[in-house]
N, CA, C and O atoms as CSV, one atom per row, in Angstrom:
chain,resi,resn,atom,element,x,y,z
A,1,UNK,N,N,-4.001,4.372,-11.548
A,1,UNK,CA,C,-3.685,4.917,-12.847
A,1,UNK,C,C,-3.495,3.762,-13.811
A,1,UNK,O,O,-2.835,2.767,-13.512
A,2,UNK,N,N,-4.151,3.946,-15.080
A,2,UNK,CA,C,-4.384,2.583,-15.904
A,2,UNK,C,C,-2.748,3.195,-16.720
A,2,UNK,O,O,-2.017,4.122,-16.372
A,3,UNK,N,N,-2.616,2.173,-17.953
A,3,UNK,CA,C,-1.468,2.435,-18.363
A,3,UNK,C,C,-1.838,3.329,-19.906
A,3,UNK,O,O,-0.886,3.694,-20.597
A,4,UNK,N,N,-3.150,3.604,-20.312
A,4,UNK,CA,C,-3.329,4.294,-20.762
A,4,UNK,C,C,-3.008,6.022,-20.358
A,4,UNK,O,O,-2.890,6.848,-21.262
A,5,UNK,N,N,-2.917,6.320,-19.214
A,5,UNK,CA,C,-2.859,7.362,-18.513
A,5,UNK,C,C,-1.148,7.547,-18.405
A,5,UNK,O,O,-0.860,8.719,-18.166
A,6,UNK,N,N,0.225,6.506,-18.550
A,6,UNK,CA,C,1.408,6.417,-18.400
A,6,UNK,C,C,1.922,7.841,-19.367
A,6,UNK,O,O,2.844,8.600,-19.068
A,7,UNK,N,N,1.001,7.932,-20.628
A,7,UNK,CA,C,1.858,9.148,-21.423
A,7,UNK,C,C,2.971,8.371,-22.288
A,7,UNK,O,O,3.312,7.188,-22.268
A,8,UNK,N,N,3.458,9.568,-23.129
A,8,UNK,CA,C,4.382,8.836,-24.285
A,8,UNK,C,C,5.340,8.200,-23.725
A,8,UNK,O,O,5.513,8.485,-22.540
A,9,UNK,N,N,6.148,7.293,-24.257
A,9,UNK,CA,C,7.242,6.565,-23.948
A,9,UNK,C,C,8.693,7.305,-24.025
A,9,UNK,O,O,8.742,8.274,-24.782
A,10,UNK,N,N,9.592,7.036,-23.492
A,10,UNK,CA,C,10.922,7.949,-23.712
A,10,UNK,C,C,11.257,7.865,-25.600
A,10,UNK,O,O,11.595,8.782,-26.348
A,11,UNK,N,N,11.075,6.831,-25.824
A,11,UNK,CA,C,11.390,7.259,-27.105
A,11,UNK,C,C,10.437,7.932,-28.379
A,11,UNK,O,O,10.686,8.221,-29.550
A,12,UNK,N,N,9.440,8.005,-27.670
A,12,UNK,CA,C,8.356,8.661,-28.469
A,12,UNK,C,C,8.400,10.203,-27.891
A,12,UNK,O,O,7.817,11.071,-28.541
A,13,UNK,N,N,8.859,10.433,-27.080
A,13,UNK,CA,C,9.716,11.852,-26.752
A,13,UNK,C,C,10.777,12.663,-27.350
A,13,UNK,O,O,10.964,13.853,-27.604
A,14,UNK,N,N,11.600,11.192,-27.516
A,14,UNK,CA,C,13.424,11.744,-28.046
A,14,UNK,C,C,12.431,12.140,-29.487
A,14,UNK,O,O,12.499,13.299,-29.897
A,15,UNK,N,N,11.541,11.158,-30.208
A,15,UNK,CA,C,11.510,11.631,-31.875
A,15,UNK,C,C,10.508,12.702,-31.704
A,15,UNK,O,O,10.328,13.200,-32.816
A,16,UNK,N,N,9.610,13.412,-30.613
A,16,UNK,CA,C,8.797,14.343,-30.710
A,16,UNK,C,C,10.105,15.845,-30.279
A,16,UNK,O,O,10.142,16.855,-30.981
A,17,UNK,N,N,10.853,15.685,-29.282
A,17,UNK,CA,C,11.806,17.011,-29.199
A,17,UNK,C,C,12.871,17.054,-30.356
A,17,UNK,O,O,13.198,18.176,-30.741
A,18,UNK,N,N,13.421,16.012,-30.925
A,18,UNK,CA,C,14.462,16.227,-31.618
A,18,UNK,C,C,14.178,15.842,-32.822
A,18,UNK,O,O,13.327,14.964,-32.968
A,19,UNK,N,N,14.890,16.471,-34.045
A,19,UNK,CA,C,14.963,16.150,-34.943
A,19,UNK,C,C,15.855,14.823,-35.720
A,19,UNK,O,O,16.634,14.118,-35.078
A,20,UNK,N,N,15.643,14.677,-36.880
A,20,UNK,CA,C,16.556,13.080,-37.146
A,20,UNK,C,C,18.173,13.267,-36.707
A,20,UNK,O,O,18.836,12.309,-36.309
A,21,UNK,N,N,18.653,14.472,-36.818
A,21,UNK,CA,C,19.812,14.497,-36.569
A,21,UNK,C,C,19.862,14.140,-35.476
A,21,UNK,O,O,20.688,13.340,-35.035
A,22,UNK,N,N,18.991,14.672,-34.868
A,22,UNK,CA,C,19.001,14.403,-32.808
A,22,UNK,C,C,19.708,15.843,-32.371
A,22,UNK,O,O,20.344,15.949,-31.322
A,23,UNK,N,N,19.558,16.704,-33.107
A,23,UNK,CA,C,20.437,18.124,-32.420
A,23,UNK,C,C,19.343,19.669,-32.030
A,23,UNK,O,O,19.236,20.432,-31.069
A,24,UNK,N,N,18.799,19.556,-33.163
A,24,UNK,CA,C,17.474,20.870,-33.081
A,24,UNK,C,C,16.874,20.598,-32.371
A,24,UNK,O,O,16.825,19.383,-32.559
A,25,UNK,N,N,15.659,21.002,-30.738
A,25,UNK,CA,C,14.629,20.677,-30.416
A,25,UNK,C,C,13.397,21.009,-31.655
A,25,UNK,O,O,13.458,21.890,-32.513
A,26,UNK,N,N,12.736,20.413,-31.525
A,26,UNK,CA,C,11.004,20.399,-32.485
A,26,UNK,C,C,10.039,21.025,-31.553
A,26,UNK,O,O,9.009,21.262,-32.183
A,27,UNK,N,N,9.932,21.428,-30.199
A,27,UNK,CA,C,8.986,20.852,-29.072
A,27,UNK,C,C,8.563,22.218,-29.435
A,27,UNK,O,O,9.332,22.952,-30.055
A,28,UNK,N,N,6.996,22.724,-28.968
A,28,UNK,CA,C,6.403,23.085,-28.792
A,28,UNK,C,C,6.001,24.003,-27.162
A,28,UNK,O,O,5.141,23.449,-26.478
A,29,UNK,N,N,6.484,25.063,-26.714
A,29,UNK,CA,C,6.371,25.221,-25.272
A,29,UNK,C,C,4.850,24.945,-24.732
A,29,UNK,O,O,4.653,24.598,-23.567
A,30,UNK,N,N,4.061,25.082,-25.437
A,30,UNK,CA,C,2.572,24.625,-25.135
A,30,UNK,C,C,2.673,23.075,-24.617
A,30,UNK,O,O,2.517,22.774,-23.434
A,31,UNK,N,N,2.928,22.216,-25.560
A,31,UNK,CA,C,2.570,20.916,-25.313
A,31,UNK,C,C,3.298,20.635,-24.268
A,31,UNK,O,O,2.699,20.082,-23.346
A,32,UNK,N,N,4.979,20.959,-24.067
A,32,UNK,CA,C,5.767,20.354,-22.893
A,32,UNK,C,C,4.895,21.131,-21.902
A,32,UNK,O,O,4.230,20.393,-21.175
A,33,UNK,N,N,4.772,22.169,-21.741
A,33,UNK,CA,C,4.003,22.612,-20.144
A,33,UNK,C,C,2.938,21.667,-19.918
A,33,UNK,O,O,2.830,21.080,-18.841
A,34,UNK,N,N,1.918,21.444,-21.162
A,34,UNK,CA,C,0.893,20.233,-21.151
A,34,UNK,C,C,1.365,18.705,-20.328
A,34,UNK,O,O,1.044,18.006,-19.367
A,35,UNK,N,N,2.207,18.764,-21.295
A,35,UNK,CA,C,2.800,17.697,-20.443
A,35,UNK,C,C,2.943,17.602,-18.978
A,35,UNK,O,O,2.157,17.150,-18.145
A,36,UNK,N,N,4.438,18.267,-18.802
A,36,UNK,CA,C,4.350,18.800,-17.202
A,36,UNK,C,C,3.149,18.769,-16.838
A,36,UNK,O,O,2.812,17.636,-16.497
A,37,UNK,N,N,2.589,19.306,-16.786
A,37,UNK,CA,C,1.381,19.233,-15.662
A,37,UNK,C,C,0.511,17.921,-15.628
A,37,UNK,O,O,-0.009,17.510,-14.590
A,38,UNK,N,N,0.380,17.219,-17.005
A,38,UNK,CA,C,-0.371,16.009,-16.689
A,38,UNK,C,C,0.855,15.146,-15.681
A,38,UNK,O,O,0.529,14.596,-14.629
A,39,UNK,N,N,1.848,15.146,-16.048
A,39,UNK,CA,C,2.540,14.585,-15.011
A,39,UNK,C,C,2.899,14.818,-13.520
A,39,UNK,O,O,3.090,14.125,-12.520
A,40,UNK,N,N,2.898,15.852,-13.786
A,40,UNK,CA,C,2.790,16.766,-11.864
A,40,UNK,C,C,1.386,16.614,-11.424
A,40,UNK,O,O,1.266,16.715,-10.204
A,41,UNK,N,N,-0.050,16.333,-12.280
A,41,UNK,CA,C,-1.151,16.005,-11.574
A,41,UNK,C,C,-0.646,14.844,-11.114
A,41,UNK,O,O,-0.167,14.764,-9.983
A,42,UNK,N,N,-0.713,13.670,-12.078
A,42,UNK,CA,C,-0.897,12.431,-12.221
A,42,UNK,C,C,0.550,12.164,-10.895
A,42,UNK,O,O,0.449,11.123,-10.246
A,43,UNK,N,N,1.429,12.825,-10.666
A,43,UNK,CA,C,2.287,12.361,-9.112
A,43,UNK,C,C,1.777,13.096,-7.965
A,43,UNK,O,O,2.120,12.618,-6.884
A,44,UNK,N,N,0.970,14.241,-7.916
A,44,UNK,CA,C,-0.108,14.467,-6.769
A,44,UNK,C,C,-1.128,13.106,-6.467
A,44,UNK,O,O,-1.513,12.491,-5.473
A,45,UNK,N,N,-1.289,13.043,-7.733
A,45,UNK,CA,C,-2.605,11.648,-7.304
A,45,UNK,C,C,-1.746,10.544,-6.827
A,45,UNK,O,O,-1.898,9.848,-5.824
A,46,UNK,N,N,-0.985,10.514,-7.562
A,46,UNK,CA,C,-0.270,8.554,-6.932
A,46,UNK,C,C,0.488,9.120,-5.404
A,46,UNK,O,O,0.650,8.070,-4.782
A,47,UNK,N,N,1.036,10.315,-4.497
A,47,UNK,CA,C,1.176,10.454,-3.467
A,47,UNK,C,C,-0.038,10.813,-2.716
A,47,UNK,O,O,0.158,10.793,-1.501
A,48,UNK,N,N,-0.971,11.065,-2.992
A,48,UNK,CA,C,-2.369,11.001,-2.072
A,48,UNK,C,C,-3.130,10.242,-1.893
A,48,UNK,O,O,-4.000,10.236,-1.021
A,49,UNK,N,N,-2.817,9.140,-3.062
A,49,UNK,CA,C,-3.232,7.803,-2.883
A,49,UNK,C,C,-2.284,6.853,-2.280
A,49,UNK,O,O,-2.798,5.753,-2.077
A,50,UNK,N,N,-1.138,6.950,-1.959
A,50,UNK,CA,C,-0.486,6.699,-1.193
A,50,UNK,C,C,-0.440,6.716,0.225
A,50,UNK,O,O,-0.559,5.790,1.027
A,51,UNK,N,N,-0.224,8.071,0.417
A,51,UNK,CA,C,-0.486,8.636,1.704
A,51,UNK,C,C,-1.932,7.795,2.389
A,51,UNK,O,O,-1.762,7.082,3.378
A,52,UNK,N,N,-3.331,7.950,1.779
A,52,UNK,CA,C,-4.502,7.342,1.894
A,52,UNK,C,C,-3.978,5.653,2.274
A,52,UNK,O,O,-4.606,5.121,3.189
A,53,UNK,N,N,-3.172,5.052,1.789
A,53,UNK,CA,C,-2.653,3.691,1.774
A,53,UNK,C,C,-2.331,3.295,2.828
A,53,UNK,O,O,-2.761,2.340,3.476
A,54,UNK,N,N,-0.974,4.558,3.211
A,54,UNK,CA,C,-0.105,4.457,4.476
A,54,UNK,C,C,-0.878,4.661,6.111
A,54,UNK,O,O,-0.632,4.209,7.229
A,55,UNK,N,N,-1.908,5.585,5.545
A,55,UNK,CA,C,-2.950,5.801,6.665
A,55,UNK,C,C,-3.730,4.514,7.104
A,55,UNK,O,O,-3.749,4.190,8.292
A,56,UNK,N,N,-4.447,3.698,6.032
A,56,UNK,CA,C,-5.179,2.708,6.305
A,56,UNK,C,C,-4.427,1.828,6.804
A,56,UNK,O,O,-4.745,1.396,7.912
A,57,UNK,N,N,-3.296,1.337,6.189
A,57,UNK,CA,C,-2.467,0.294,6.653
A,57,UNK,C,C,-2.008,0.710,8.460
A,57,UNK,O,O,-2.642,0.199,9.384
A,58,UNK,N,N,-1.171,1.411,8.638
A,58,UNK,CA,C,-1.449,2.189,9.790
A,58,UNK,C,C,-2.413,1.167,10.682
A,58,UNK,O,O,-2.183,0.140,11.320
A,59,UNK,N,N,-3.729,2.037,10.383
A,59,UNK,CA,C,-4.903,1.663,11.273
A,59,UNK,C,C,-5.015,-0.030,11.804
A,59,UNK,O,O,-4.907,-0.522,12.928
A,60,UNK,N,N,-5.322,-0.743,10.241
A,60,UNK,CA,C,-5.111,-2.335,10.389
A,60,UNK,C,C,-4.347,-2.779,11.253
A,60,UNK,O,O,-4.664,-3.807,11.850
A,61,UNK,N,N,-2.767,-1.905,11.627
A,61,UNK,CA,C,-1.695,-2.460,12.335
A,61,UNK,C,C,-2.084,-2.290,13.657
A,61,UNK,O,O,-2.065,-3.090,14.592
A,62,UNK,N,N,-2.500,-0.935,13.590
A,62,UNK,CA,C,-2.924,-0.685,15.462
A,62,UNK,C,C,-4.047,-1.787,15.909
A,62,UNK,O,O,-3.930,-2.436,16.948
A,63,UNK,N,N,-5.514,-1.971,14.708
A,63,UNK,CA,C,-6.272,-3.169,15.003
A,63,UNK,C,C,-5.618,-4.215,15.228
A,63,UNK,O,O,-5.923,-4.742,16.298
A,64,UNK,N,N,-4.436,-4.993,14.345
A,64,UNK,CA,C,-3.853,-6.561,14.848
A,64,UNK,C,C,-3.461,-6.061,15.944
A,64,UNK,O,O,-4.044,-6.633,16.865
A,65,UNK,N,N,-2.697,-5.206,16.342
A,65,UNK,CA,C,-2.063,-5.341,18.138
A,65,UNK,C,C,-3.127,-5.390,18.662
A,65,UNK,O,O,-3.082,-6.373,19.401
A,66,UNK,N,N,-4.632,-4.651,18.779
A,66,UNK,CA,C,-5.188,-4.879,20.029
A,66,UNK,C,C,-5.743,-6.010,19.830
A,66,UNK,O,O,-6.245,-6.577,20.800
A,67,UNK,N,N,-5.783,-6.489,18.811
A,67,UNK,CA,C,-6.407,-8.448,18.989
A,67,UNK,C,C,-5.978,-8.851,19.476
A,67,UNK,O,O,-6.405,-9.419,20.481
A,68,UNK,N,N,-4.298,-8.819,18.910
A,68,UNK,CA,C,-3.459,-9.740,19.529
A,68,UNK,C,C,-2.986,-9.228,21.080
A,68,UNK,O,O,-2.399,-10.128,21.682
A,69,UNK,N,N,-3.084,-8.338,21.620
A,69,UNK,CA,C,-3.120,-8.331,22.974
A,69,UNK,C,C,-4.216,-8.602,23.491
A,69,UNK,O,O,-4.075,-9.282,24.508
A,70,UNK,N,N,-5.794,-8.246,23.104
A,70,UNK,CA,C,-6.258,-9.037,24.054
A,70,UNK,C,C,-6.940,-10.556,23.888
A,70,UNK,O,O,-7.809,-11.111,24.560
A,71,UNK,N,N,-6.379,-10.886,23.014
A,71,UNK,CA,C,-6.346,-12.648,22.651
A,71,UNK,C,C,-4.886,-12.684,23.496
A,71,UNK,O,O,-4.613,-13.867,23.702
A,72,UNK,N,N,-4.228,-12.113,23.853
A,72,UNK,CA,C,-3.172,-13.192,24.754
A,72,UNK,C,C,-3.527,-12.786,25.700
A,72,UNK,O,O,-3.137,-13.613,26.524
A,73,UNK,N,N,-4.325,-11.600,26.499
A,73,UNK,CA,C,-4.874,-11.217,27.466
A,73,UNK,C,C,-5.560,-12.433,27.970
A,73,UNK,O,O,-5.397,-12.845,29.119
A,74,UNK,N,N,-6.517,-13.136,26.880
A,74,UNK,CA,C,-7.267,-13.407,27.099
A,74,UNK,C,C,-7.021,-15.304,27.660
A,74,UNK,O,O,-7.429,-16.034,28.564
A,75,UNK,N,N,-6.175,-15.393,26.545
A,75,UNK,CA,C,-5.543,-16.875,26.837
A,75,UNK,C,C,-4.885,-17.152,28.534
A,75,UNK,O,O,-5.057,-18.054,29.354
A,76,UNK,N,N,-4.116,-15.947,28.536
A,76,UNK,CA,C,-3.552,-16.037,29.815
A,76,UNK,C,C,-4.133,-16.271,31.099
A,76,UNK,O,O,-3.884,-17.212,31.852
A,77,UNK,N,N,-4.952,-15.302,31.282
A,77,UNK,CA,C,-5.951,-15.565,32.206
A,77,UNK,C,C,-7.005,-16.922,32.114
A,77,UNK,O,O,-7.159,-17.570,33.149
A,78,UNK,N,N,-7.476,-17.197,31.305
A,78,UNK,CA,C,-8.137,-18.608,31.216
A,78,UNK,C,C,-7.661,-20.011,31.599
A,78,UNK,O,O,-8.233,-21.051,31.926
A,79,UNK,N,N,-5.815,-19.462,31.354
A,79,UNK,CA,C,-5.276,-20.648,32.017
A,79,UNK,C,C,-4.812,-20.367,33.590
A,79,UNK,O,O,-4.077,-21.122,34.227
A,80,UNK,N,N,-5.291,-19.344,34.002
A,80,UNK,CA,C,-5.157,-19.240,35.556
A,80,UNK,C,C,-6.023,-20.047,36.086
A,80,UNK,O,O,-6.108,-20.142,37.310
């Protein structure tokens, strides 16, 4: 996710819901649901790309153990 994709900033929020007083909301129920959901996509994607992460990494780990067991497999016996 680029940082174009981050969405408004907290304070470009506080002046879009509230007014100068800071007491009335302004908001729109359209746009906040809009919202919501670009944000509930956009944390489906960063946990499935995650998950995808945790999987690969995973794998790599199970590959270094069997190197490294049978490279010491392998050392061991050679010095028999």
């Amino acid at each position: 996710m680029d940082d174009n994709d981050a969405g408004p900033s907290l304070q470009t929020l506080n002046k879009a819901l509230f007014n100068e007083a800071g007491s009335a909301p302004l908001w729109d129920d359209g746009v906040v649901r809009e919202r919501l959901a670009h944000y509930q996509q956009a944390t489906e994607k960063a946990r499935s790309e995650l998950a995808a992460l945790q999987a690969k990494h995973q794998s790599i780990q199970a590959q270094v153990a069997t190197i490294l067991f049978l490279h010491t497999q392998s050392t061991h016996f050679s010095s028999i």
